[in-house]
Phi, psi and omega in degrees: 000127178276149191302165196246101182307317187292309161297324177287334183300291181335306186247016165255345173307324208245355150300301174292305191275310184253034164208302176305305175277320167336309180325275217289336166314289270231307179246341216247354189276092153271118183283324185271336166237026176085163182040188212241154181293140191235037208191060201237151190263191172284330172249052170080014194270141207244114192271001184190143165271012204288150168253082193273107171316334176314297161324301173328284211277357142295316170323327185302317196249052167231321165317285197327276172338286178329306190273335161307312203238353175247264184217153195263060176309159159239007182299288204300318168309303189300320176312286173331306198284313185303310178297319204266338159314316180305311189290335170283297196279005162241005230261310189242149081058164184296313188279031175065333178264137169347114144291203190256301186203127183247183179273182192271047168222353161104321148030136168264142163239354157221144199272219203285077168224080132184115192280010138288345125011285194284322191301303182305326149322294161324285191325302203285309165348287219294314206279355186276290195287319159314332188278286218254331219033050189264149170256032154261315155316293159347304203301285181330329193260344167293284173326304167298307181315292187319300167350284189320301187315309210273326184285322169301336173267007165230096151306155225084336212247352178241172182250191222191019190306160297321356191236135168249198210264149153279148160341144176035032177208167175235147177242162191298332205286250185002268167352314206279316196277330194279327197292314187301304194268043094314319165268027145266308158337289155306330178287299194291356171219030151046068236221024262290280147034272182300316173294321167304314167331279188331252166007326164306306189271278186338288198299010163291311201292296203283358183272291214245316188276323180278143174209116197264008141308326175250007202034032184245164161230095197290103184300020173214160197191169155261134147022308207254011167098358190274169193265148187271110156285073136195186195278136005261010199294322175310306210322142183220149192231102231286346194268314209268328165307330177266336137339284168318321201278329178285305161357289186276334173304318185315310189272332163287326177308308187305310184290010218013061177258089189275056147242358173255354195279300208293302143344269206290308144357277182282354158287332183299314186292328202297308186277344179306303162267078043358303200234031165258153191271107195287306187298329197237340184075197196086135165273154179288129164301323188207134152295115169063044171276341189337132186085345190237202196288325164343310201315327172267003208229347207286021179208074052001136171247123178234124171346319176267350167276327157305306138336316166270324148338271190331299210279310185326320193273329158299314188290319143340289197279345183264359167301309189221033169010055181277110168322290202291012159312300181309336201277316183264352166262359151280307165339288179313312176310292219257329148336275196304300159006268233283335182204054158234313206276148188240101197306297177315011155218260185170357175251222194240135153306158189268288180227149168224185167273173177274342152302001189078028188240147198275139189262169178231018195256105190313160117220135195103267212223149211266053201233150175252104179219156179294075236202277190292303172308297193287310172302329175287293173341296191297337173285315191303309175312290165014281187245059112292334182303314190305336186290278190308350174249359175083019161293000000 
């Protein structure tokens, strides 16, 4: 039976607004020495003053993101301009690239090693300058993209924090985040140039990572574009393949290119079932992990891939309005539902285990930010309005 599209608009409305971001309004907003806390417990407790920029600046483009695309709040704006003063006067390096992590007074403590940094920059700017038409920003997020380029052309030569590359290969994670925010970048500074850049990276993703002989999409590859046949070259990661996949519909749609939009779809279904847990429910974190950072981590159930799941399947269905989208974003629905949100604050648990029991144990990074949750929300309102109105 399909789902009453108006009611899920309600209660994902009031998911976002009257509980997630309030959460972080509430807890995560440091006024007195900038930017925002990124290192916070479920009940608003803050564990560590440590500043992970990465965060700083997805806080930036979810502020942002709110007021462009939910109401043009100024509550939601002030927050933005506050993350992007910190972030502009601490963020980077002599040499122009992003750090990783500074103290809550902007201090540095870990330098430029992991250039998704500079990527989450490139987003939150772009999504920033939109909001405000500040042209420093613009500049700054121009300015990061040159950055990026000269470094992406010598593999090697960057870090890759918290997950690094194996020897002699590359990874979709690179491709996936560079493909979005450059054509995002290039679209808003009507930019051809930068936008081709993107387009580069999407035909990586969709090309070179995807392989749709195995119906998988392998987050390692070798240099020459061939499958890494050893650990960690299997690893398959089932949300960021479905992440990805909302990405490249985004960026084929502007082109009206429907046989990859349609392509990305059905990739979308290959991983829903690829990592969902038929005994326990839940998406899985990683598949075929033997050998890689995973291994020990890889039947974890994490907040966030259920969250690109929610919006990836709605999106799915109102492209080509296929029963099992619907089928498997109820699954998911009712899944994430029963046991991430921590209602008596308002955001999500984090990791739980594969029985659904919550865990304390990190993976990637020990950090909480307004990022997976509030952005998948905010696409799900998005086109449930669209649903709900019978687009």
């Amino acid at each position: 039976m399909s789902p009453n599209f108006s009611s899920l608009l309600t209660q994902y409305r009031a998911e976002l607004l009257d509980r997630t971001i309030p959460f972080w309004i509430k807890y995560g907003i440091d006024w007195q020495n900038g930017g925002i806390c990124t290192c916070i417990a479920d009940d608003g407790r803050v564990l560590s003053d440590d500043k992970y920029l990465w965060s700083q600046l997805r806080a930036l483009w979810t502020f942002s993101a709110l007021y462009n695309k939910i109401e043009r709040r100024q509550e939601w704006l002030d927050v933005a301009r506050h993350i992007y003063h910190f972030a502009q006067q601490h963020g980077r390096d002599a040499e122009g690239n992003w750090v990783f992590l500074v103290d809550k007074d902007g201090n540095p403590v870990q330098g430029a090693t992991s250039i998704y940094t500079d990527g989450f920059a490139i987003y939150g700017l772009t999504e920033f300058a939109r909001a405000t038409g500040d042209a420093d920003a613009l500049e700054l997020a121009r300015a990061t993209y040159a950055n990026v380029q000269r470094r992406l052309a010598r593999p090697g030569s960057y870090g890759t924090a918290p997950l690094p590359i194996p020897p002699g290969a590359k990874a979709h994670g690179i491709s996936m985040i560079f493909a979005l925010v450059f054509t995002e970048l290039g679209e808003w500074l009507n930019d051809a140039a930068i936008y081709r850049a993107g387009l580069v990276h999407a035909n990586q993703v969709m090309n070179v990572f995807l392989r749709e002989d195995h119906k998988r999409l392998y987050e390692f590859v070798r240099l020459d574009d061939t499958l890494l046949d050893a650990p960690p070259g299997r690893v398959v990661n089932p949300g960021h393949a479905i992440e990805s996949m909302w990405f490249l519909i985004h960026i084929f749609q502007r082109l009206g290119d429907t046989a990859r939009i349609r392509r990305a779809v059905d990739a979308i279904r290959w991983h829903i079932e690829l990592g969902w847990d038929v005994e326990y429910g839940g998406i899985f974190l990683a598949r075929e992990a033997e050998g890689s950072f995973w291994a020990d981590k890889w039947e974890m159930k994490i907040w966030w891939p259920h969250t690109e799941a929610l919006y990836a399947l709605l999106l799915a269905y109102a492209i080509s309005r296929e029963p099992w989208c619907l089928d498997w974003f109820q699954r998911v629905h009712a899944y994430a539902f029963a046991h991430f949100p921590v209602p008596q604050y308002g955001e999500w648990i984090q990791n739980l285990d594969r029985r659904g029991n919550k865990v304390h144990s990190t993976v990637a990074l020990p950090v909480k930010d307004p990022f997976h949750l509030a952005r998948a929300l905010i696409y799900c309102v998005k086109i449930l309005e669209q649903l709900a109105s019978g687009d």
